[in-house]
PAPA-890156 format. One line per 2 residues: number of its first residue (from 1); their letters; for each residue x, y, z of C-alpha. Coordinates in steps of 0.5 Angstrom, whole numbers, plus 500, padded with zeros to 3 digits. Layout:
<nodes>
NUM = a = X/Y/Z | ...
</nodes>
This chain:
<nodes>
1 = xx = 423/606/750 | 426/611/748
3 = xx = 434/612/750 | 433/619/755
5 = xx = 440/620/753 | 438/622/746
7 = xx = 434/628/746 | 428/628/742
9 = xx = 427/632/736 | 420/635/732
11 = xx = 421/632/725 | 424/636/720
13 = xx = 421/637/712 | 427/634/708
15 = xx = 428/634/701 | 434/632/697
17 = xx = 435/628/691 | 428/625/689
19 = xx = 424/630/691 | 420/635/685
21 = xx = 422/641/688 | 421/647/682
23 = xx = 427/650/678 | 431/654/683
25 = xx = 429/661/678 | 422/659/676
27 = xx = 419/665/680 | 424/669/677
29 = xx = 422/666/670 | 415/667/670
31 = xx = 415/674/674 | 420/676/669
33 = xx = 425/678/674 | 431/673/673
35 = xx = 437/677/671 | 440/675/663
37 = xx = 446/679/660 | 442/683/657
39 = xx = 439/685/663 | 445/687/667
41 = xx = 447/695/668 | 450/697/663
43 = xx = 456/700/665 | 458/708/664
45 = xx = 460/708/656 | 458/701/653
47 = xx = 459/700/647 | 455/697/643
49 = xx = 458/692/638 | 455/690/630
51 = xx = 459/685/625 | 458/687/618
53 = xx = 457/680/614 | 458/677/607
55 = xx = 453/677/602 | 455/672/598
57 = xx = 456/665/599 | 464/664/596
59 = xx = 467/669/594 | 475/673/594
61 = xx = 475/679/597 | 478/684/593
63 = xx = 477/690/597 | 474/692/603
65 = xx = 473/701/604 | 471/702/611
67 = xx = 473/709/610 | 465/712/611
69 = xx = 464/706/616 | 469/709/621
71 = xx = 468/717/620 | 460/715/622
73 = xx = 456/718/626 | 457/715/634
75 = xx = 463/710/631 | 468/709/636
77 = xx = 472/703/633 | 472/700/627
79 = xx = 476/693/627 | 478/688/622
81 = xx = 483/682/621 | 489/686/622
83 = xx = 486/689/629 | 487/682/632
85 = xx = 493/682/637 | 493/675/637
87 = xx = 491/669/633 | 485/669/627
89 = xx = 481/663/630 | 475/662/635
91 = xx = 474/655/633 | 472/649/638
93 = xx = 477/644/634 | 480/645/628
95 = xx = 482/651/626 | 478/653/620
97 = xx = 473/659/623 | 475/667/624
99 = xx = 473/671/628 | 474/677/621
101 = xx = 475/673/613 | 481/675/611
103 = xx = 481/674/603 | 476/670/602
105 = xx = 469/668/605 | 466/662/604
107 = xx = 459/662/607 | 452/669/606
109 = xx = 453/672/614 | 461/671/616
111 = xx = 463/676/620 | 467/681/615
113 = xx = 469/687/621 | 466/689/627
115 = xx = 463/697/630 | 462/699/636
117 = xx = 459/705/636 | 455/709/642
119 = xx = 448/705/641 | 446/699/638
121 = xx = 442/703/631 | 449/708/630
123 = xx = 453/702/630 | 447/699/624
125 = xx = 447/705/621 | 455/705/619
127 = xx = 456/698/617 | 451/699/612
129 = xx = 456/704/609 | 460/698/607
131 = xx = 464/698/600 | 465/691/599
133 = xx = 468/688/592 | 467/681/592
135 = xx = 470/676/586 | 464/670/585
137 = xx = 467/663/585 | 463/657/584
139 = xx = 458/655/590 | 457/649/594
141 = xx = 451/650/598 | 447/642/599
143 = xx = 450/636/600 | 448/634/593
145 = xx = 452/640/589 | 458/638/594
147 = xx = 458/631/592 | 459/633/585
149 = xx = 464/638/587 | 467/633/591
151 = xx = 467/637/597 | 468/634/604
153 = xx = 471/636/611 | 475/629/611
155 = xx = 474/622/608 | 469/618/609
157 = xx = 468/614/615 | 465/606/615
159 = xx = 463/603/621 | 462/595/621
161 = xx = 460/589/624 | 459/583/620
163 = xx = 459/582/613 | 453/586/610
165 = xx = 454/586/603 | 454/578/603
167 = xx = 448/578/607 | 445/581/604
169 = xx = 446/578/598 | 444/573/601
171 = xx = 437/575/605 | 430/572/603
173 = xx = 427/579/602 | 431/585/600
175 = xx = 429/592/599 | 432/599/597
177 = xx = 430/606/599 | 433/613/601
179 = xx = 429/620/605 | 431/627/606
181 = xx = 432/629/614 | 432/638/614
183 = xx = 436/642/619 | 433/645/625
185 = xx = 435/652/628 | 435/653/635
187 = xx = 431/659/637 | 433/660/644
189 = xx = 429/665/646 | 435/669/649
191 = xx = 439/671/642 | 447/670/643
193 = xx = 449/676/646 | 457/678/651
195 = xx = 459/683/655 | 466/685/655
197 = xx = 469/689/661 | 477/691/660
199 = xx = 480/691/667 | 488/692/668
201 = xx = 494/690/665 | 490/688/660
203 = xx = 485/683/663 | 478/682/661
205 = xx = 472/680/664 | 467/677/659
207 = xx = 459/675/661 | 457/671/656
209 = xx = 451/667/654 | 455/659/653
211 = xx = 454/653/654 | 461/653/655
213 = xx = 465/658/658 | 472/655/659
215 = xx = 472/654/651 | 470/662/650
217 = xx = 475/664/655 | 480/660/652
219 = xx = 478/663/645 | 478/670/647
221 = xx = 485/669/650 | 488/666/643
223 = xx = 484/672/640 | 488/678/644
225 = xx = 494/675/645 | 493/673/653
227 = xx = 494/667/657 | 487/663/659
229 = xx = 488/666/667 | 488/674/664
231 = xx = 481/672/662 | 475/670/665
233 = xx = 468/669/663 | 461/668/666
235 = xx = 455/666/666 | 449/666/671
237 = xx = 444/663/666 | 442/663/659
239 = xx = 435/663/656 | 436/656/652
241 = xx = 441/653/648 | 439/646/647
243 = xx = 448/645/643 | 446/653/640
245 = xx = 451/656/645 | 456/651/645
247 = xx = 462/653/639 | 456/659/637
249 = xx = 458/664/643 | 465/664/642
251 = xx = 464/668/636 | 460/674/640
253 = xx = 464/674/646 | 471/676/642
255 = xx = 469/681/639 | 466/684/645
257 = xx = 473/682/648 | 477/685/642
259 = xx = 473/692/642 | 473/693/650
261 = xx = 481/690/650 | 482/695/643
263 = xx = 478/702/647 | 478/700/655
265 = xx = 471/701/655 | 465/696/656
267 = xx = 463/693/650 | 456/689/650
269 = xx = 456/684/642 | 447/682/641
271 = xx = 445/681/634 | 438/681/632
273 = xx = 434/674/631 | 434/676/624
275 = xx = 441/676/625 | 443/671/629
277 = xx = 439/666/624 | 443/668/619
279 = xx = 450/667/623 | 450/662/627
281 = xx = 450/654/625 | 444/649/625
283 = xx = 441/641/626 | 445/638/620
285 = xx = 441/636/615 | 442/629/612
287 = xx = 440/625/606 | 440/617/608
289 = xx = 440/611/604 | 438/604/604
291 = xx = 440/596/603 | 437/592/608
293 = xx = 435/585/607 | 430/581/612
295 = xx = 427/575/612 | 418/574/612
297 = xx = 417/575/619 | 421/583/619
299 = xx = 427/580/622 | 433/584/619
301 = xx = 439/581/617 | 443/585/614
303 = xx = 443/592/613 | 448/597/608
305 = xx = 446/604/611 | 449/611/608
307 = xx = 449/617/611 | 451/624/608
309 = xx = 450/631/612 | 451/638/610
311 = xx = 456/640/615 | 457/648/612
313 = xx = 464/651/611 | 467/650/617
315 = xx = 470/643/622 | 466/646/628
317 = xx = 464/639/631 | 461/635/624
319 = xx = 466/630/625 | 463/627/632
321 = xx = 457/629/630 | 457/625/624
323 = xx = 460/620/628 | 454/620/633
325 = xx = 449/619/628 | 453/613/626
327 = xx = 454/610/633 | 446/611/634
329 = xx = 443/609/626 | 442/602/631
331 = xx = 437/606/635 | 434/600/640
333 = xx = 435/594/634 | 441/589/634
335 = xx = 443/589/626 | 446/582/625
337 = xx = 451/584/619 | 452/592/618
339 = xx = 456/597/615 | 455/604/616
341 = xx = 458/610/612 | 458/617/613
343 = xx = 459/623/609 | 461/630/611
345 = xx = 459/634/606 | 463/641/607
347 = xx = 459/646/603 | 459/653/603
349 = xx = 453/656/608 | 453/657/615
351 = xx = 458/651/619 | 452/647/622
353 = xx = 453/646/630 | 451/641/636
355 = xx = 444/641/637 | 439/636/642
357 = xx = 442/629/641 | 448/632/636
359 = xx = 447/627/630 | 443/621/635
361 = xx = 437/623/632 | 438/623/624
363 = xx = 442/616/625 | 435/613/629
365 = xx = 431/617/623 | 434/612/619
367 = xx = 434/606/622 | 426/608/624
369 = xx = 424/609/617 | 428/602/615
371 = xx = 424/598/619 | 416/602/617
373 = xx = 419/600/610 | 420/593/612
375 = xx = 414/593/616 | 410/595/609
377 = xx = 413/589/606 | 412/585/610
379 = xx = 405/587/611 | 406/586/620
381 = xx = 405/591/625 | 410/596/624
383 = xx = 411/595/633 | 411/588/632
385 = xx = 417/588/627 | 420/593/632
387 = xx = 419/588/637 | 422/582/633
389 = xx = 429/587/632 | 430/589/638
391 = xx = 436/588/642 | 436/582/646
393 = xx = 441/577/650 | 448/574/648
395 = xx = 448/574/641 | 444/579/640
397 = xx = 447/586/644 | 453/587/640
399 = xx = 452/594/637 | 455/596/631
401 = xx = 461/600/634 | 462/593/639
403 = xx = 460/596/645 | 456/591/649
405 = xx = 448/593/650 | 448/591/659
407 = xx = 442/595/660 | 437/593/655
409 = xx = 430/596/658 | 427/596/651
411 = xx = 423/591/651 | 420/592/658
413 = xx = 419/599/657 | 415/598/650
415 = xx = 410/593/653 | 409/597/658
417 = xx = 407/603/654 | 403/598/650
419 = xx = 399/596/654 | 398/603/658
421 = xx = 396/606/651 | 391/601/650
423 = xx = 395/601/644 | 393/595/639
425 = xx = 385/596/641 | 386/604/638
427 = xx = 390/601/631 | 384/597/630
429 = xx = 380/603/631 | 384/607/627
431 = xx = 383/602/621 | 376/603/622
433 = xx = 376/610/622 | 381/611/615
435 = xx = 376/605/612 | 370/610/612
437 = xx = 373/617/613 | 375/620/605
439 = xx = 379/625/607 | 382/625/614
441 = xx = 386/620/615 | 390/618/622
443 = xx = 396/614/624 | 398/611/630
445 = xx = 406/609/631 | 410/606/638
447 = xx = 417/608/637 | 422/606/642
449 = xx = 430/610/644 | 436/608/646
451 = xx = 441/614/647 | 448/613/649
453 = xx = 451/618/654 | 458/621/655
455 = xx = 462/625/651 | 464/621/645
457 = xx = 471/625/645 | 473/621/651
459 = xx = 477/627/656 | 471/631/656
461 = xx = 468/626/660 | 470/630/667
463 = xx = 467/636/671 | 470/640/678
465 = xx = 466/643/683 | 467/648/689
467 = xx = 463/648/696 | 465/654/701
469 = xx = 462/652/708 | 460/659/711
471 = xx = 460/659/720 | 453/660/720
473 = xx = 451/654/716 | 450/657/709
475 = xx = 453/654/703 | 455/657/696
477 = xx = 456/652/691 | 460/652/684
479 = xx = 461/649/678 | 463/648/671
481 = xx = 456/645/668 | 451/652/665
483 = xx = 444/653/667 | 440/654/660
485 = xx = 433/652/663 | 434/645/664
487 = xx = 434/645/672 | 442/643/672
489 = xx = 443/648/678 | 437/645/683
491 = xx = 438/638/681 | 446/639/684
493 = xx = 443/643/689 | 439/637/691
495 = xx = 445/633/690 | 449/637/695
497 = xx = 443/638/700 | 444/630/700
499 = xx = 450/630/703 | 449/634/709
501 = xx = 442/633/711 | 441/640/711
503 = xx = 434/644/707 | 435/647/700
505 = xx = 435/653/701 | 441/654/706
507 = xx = 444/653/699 | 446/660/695
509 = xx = 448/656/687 | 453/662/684
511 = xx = 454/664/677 | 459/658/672
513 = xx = 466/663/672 | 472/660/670
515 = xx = 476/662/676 | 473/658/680
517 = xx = 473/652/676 | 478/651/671
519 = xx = 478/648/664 | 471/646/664
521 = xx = 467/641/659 | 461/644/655
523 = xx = 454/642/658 | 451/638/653
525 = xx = 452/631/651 | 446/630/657
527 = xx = 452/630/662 | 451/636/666
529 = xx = 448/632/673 | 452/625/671
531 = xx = 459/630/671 | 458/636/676
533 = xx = 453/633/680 | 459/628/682
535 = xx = 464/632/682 | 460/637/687
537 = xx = 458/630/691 | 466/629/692
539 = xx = 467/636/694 | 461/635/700
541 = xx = 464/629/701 | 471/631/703
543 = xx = 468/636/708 | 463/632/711
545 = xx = 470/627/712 | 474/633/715
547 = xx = 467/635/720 | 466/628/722
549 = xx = 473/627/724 | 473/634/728
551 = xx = 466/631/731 | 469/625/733
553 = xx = 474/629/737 | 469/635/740
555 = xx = 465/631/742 | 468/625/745
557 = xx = 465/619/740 | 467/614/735
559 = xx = 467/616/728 | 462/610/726
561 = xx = 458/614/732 | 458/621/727
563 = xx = 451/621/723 | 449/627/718
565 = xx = 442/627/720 | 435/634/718
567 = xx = 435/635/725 | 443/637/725
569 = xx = 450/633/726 | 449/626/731
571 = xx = 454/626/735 | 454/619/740
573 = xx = 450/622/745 | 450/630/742
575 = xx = 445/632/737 | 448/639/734
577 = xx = 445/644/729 | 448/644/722
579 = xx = 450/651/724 | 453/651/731
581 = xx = 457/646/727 | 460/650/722
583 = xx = 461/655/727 | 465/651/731
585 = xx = 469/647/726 | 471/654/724
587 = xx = 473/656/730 | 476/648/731
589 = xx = 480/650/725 | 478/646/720
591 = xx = 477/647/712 | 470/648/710
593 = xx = 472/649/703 | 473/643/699
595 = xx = 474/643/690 | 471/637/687
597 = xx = 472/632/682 | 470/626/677
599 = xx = 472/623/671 | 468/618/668
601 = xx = 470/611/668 | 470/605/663
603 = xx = 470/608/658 | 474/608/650
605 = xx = 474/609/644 | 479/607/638
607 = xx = 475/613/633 | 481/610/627
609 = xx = 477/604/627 | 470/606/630
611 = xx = 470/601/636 | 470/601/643
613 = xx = 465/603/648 | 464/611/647
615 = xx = 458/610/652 | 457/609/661
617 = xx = 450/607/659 | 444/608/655
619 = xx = 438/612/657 | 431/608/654
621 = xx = 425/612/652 | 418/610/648
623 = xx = 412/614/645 | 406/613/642
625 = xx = 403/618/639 | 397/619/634
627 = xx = 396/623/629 | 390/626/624
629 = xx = 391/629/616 | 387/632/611
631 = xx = 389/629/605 | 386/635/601
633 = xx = 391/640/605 | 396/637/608
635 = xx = 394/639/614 | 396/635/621
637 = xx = 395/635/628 | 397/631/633
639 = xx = 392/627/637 | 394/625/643
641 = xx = 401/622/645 | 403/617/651
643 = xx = 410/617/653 | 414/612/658
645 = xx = 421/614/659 | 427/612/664
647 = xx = 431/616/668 | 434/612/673
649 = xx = 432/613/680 | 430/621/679
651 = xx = 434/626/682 | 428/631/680
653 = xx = 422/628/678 | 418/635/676
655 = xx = 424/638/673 | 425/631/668
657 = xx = 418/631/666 | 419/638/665
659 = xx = 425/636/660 | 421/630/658
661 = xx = 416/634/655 | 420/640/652
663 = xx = 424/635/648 | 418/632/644
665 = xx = 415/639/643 | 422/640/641
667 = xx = 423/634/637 | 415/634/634
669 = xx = 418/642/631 | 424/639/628
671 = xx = 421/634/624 | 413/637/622
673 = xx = 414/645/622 | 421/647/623
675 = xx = 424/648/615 | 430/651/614
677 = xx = 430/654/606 | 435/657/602
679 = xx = 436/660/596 | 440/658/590
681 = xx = 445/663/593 | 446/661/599
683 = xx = 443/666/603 | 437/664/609
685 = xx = 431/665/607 | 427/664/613
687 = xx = 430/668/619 | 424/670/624
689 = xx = 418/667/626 | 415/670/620
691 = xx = 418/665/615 | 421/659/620
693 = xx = 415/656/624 | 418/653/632
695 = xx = 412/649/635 | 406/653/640
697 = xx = 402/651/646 | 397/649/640
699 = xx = 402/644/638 | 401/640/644
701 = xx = 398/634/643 | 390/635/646
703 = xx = 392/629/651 | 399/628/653
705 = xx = 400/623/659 | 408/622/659
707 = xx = 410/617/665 | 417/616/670
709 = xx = 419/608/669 | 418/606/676
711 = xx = 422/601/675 | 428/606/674
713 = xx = 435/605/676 | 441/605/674
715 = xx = 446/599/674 | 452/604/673
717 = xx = 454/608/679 | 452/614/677
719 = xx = 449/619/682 | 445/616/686
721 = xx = 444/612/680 | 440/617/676
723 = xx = 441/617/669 | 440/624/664
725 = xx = 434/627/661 | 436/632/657
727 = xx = 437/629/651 | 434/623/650
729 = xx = 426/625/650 | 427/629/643
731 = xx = 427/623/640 | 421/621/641
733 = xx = 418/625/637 | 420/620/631
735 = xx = 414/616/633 | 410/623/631
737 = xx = 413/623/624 | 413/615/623
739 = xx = 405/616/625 | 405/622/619
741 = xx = 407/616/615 | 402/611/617
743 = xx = 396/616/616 | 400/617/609
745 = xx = 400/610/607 | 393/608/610
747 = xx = 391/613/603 | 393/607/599
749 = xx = 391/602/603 | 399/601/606
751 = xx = 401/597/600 | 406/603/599
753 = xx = 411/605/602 | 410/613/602
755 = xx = 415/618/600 | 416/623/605
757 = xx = 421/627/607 | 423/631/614
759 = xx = 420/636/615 | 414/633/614
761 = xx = 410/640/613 | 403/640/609
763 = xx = 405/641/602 | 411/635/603
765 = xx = 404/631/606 | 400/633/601
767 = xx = 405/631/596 | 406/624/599
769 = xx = 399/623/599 | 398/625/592
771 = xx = 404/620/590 | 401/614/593
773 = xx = 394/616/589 | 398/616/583
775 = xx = 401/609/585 | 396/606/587
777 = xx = 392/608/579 | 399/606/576
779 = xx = 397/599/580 | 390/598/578
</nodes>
């Protein structure tokens, strides 16, 4: 019976962490109400900000006449280096990258000078009246003419375990090979774009569309000569990034800075796509070579594996990107004997930037193609050969950067997507098929992923939050991580909803701004939840403490007797609704703002001699996808793909298959549709949807079946035990290219391994199928 002292209550409808509940601007984005900079009101005498480029892809300026620009129809303010009241750099680490060249430009589209004018098309028109008097000098502009000028941003970097050479001096079997893997360009739907406010005394207020506030604050402040606290940044939500607004905004936002500092008026910076295309850095290309040895039943043991990437003509971060696609060139396989080296080759085109798995997925390409190459050797099942190298137990989980693999869920995942995909049955049909179709030919391939997560530059492993509790029991939440479309906000909104028991709609999520969190981390590395979600758990943390021990003392029970509950605070005997809470705490005197925040334990890393533990843990994945060729175009489709991926205990399970679902699009575009092409000189050639095909809704595979492991949980002490999913899922869209390459093989009855490169767009597919003809006639 129950207690009559404890007064009965109607159930209350609670969702908090693990509940699919809809992006929190889901209505806004389809209705096209949700609010992104360019939508702002425009204040009273914006300007409107151009930046005139380079033409030419290395080259000393020799004079720039300005004169007609500034005399121009509507031209307030024309600004070069010599403007700059402070220093010359919008770098993120070294300082190699301006904000205007000086005396020489290195790269087709760096930033020359800025107008600002009193529209957008009177800006334009007087950058066009530019004289620029350029001295050519020799340009570098792909990884192989930077190799013959000796061109890098630093020395070569070798990471090993083992001694690779000897093992493979010694392997039963040994083979050789090499692939090209091309860049990929962000295509956010939301081009970069800032709008710069003057306020007194010299401060500026900036809304700027980035990943990474704290860094453009920084940058901006280093530009006018200020300190950090004069300027301040902001931004409610961008309309995607995937890495693309982490360094790439800063550009942008300071020389809105500069001219609203220079003019005192507003002054908004918004290239065309055509123009950010041109400006802005890429998914670095690589080109990879092999030596691996294995025994007759596909089991490696040793593999030599080189790695060169075209950087561009800045630091920006190639140097943890390159380190990132070695410490993932292991994907989910213990390599007994490895070395790894990586070559960043600086050239002179764009800087090339973060992108969705920043370097992880060229360093899986590698391992990925190593393994079809050994299972056309070997004449096994590619799956199987997989199977055989995976990580395992004590002897075989020791990565090449001797790190410790404690999670390995591998195994498991592939064997249940395996048998989920029926997919032995459909390898045997699909030979069937190719076996009597002449010109369509399919393939089939199962790859798996393991991704590290956590910032490898160890002390931007940490996030702050803020949390105000309002007397009437409504909360507004802050924090460093940005909303680019992944559902960061709902899903730290969730966390916080958690902790005091109360529904998701008490909870206001406001704009990332520097003055409330302070010294943030870029949101990228797939840490936003892991990092900002803690630290906003810690803040509810600290004021659900301080409002148990006011309730313990109101209310005349013992702390042990203070529970947070959906129906209100539990007070011994006293049920009390989570609003007359805060009102009465308010009048208790009782803080209701609290600041959160967390660091990421047991990590470390030692970069000299590339060994340590860069990672809290690993997020697995697994996919297999189908695909089907026309051997006499080139032409593929992807059939069907099933995906199984770990995400831990999910905080949001519709937000992750969301995230899971974008990021094998993502990933499919990268690696079959999405061609960067330059010219001999430098310059982008295809810099729009004309000329640069990102994936469409026809794109998706016809039947797509993508499932949450159930199994799910993270052994690390994350919140709530969740692991991150934004970067992960791109990966496994690696199983689309090795299927690609299978249906490609099938045309010469696999006994070649076929060569195809990345993109695998048709001309390349029909290219490889035409060398595997010519093979097999130079074989009879």
């Amino acid at each position: 019976m129950a207690d009559s002292a404890v007064p009965t209550v109607e159930p209350v409808t609670f969702q908090g962490v693990h509940a699919a509940l809809p992006h929190d601007s889901a209505l806004r984005h389809v209705s096209g109400s949700a609010i992104y900079i360019d939508d702002l009101p425009e204040p009273a005498g914006m300007l409107h900000v151009h930046l005139g480029v380079s033409t030419r892809a290395h080259a000393r300026i020799v004079s720039l006449d300005l004169s007609a620009v500034r005399a121009s129809l509507g031209v307030a303010v024309v600004l070069t280096a010599a403007d700059i009241p402070g220093d010359n750099d919008v770098s993120p680490v070294i300082h190699d990258d301006k904000l205007f060249a000086e005396d020489l430009v290195t790269y087709v589209g760096q930033s020359l000078f800025a107008v600002a004018a009193n529209s957008i098309a009177e800006a334009r028109a007087a950058a066009a009246k530019a004289v620029v008097e350029y001295e050519p000098l020799p340009a570098a502009t792909t990884i192989a003419q930077a190799r013959a000028a000796g061109l890098t941003l630093e020395a070569a970097q070798t990471m090993t375990r083992g001694d690779a050479h000897a093992a493979l001096a010694s392997a039963p079997r040994r083979l050789r090979g090499k692939m090209a893997i091309g860049g990929q360009d962000h295509f956010y739907l939301e081009g970069q774009v800032a709008l710069a406010t003057p306020g007194e005394g010299g401060d500026v207020h900036v809304w700027s569309s980035t990943q990474h506030p704290s860094e453009v604050q920084h940058l901006i402040a280093k530009v006018l000569g200020r300190p950090h606290s004069a300027v301040t940044v902001e931004v409610r939500r961008m309309g995607g990034g995937f890495g693309g607004k982490e360094t790439q905004a800063s550009l942008f936002a300071a020389a809105a800075a500069l001219v609203a500092a220079k003019t005192g008026r507003a002054a908004k910076c918004r290239p065309d796509r055509d123009e950010d295309m041109v400006m802005t850095g890429k998914r670095h290309d690589f080109e990879v070579a092999y030596d691996v040895g294995f025994r007759d039943d596909g089991v490696l043991t040793g593999i030599a594996l080189d790695l060169a990437s075209r950087c561009g003509a800045t630091t920006d971060l190639s140097l943890a990107i390159n380190d990132r696609a070695m410490f993932h060139a292991d994907n989910a396989y213990f390599l007994p004997a490895v070395e790894i080296v990586s070559h960043r080759m600086r050239t002179h085109t764009v800087s090339n930037t973060a992108f969705r798995g920043f370097g992880g997925p060229q360093g899986m390409m590698a391992i990925e193609r190593v393994l079809d190459a050994v299972a056309q050797a070997t004449g096994l099942d590619p799956l199987e050969v997989r199977r055989r190298n995976l990580y395992g137990g004590p002897g075989r989980d020791l990565t090449p950067y001797h790190q410790t693999v404690e999670d390995n869920v591998a195994p498991t995942l592939i064997d249940e997507l395996a048998a989920s995909c029926d997919y032995a049955a459909r390898q045997v049909e699909i030979e069937a098929f190719n076996q009597t179709s002449p010109w369509l030919k399919r393939g089939l391939a199962l790859t798996p992923v393991k991704f590290g997560i956590s910032f490898t530059t160890t002390h931007l492993n940490q996030a702050g939050a803020l949390i105000h509790l309002y007397a009437d029991g409504s909360i507004l939440l802050n924090h460093g991580g940005t909303e680019m479309g992944q559902g960061l906000m709902v899903k730290v909104a969730q966390i916080v909803a958690e902790a005091f028991q109360v529904e998701l709609g008490r909870i206001k999520v406001t704009s990332t701004v520097t003055d409330k969190v302070p010294n943030t981390s870029a949101t990228a590395a797939s840490s936003g939840t892991d990092l900002n979600g803690m630290a906003a758990l810690n803040a509810a943390n600290t004021i659900k403490a301080r409002l148990v021990a006011f309730a313990a003392r109101k209310w005349s029970c013992p702390i042990e007797a203070v529970a947070f509950t959906p129906q209100g605070l539990r007070a011994g005997a006293e049920l009390i609704p989570f609003e007359t809470l805060c009102r009465q705490a308010h009048i208790g005197r009782v803080s209701l703002s609290a600041t959160g925040y967390y660091a990421t334990p047991k990590i470390g890393y030692d970069r000299a001699s590339h060994r340590g533990r860069p990672f809290f843990y690993f997020a697995y994945g697994a996919a297999a996808t189908e695909v089907v060729i026309d051997t006499l175009t080139g032409e593929m489709k992807v059939l069907r793909a099933d995906i199984l991926h770990d995400v831990g205990k999910s905080l949001n399970p519709a937000i992750d298959l969301g995230q899971i679902e974008g990021g094998y699009i993502q990933g499919l575009g990268w690696l079959t549709t999405e061609e960067l092409v330059f010219s001999d000189d430098g310059r982008l050639l295809t810099h729009a949807p004309s000329t640069y095909k990102i994936p469409t809704c026809g794109d998706r595979p016809p039947i797509l079946n993508i499932a949450l492991w159930e199994q799910g949980r993270n052994v690390e002490e994350t919140v709530h035990r969740s692991k991150a999913v934004g970067e992960p899922p791109l990966m496994l869209a690696i199983s689309a290219f090795n299927a690609v390459t299978r249906a490609v093989a099938s045309v010469g009855d696999h006994r070649f391994m076929p060569n195809l490169d990345a993109p695998a767009t048709p001309e390349r597919i029909l290219m490889a199928v035409e060398d595997v003809k010519r093979r097999m006639r130079n074989d009879v």
